[in-house]
C-alpha positions in Angstrom: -18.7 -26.4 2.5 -16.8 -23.8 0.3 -17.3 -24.6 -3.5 -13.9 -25.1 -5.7 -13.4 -25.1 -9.0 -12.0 -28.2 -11.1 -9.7 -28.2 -13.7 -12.6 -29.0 -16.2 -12.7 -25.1 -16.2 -12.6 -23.7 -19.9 -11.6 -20.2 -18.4 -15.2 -18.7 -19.7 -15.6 -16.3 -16.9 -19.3 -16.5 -16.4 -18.8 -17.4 -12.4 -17.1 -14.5 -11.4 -19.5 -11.5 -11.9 -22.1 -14.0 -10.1 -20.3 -14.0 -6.6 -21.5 -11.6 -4.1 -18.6 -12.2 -2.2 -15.8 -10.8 -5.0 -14.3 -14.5 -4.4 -13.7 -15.5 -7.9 -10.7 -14.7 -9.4 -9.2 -15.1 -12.6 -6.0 -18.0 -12.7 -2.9 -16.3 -11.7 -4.6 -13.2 -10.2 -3.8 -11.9 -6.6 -6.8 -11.2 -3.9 -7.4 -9.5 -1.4 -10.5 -9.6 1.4 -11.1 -6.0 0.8 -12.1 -7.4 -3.2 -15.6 -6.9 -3.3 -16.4 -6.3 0.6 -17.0 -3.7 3.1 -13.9 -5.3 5.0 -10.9 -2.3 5.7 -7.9 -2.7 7.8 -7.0 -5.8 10.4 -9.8 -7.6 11.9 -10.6 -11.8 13.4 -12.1 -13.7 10.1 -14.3 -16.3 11.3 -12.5 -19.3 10.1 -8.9 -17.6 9.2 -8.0 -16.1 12.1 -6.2 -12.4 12.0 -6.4 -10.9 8.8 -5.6 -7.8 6.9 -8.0 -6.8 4.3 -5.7 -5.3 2.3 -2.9 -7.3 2.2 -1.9 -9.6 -1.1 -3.4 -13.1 -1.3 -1.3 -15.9 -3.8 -3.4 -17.1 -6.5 -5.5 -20.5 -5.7 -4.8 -21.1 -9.2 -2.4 -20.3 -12.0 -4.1 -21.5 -14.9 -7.9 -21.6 -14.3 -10.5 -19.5 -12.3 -10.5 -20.3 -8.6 -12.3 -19.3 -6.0 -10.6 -18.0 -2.9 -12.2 -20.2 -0.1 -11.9 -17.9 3.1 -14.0 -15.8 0.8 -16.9 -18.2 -0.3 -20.0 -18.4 1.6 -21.9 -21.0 -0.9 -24.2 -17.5 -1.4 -25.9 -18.4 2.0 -27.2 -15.5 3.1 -27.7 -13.7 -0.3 -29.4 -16.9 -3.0 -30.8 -20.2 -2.8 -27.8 -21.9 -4.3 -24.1 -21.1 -5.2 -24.4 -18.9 -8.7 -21.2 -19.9 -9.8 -22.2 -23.6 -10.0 -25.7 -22.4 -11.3 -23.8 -20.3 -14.4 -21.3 -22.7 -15.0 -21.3 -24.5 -18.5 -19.2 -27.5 -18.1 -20.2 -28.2 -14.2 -17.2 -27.1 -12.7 -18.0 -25.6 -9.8 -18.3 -28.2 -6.9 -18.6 -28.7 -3.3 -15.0 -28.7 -1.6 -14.4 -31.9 0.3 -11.2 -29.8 1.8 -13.7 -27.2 3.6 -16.6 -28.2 5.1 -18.8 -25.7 7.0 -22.1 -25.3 8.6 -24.4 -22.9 7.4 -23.8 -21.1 10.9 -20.6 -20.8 10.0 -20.7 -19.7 6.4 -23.3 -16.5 7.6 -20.4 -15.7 10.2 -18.3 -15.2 7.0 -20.8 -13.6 5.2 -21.7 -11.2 8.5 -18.1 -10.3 8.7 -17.1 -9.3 5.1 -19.9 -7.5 4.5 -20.6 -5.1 7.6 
């Protein structure tokens, strides 16, 4: 299950220098896969299909921090728990009901951005 961010967020900024992914953004900010990964060019994401790392994402989020959920991996593969939910002040970052995943699943993502 990807994590998510609620609108309790108080815009503090202390998740997004935890994620090893690069999948926290600011509220209104663009992404891209390449953010923060080894990914370059067109390649098969795991769970999005055919992407380009390059191209423009929309925001998740205008107003708050989001986190950009093809990105997100729960840190398996890299800490015990999510560090975003572990730094968070006000407890807003949460398990996403929207996007469930197996652990298998989430070390595919984390196998495929970061080659």
């Amino acid at each position: 299950m990807a994590i998510m961010i609620t609108d309790a967020c108080i815009n503090c900024g202390a998740c997004e220098p935890e994620c090893p992914n690069n999948a926290i953004y600011e509220g209104g900010a663009e992404w891209t896969f390449a953010d923060g990964t080894g990914l370059k060019g067109e390649g098969a994401h795991p769970s999005a299909g055919p992407i380009n790392a390059e191209s423009t994402q929309e925001p998740g989020s205008m107003d708050v921090y989001y986190i950009a959920t093809d990105k997100c991996t729960e840190c398996v593969g890299f800490h015990d728990e999510p560090q975003c939910a572990a730094v968070c002040p006000v407890d807003c970052c949460v398990d996403d009901p929207d996007h469930e995943e197996s652990e298998d699943q989430l070390l595919a993502k984390k196998a495929f951005m970061h080659l």
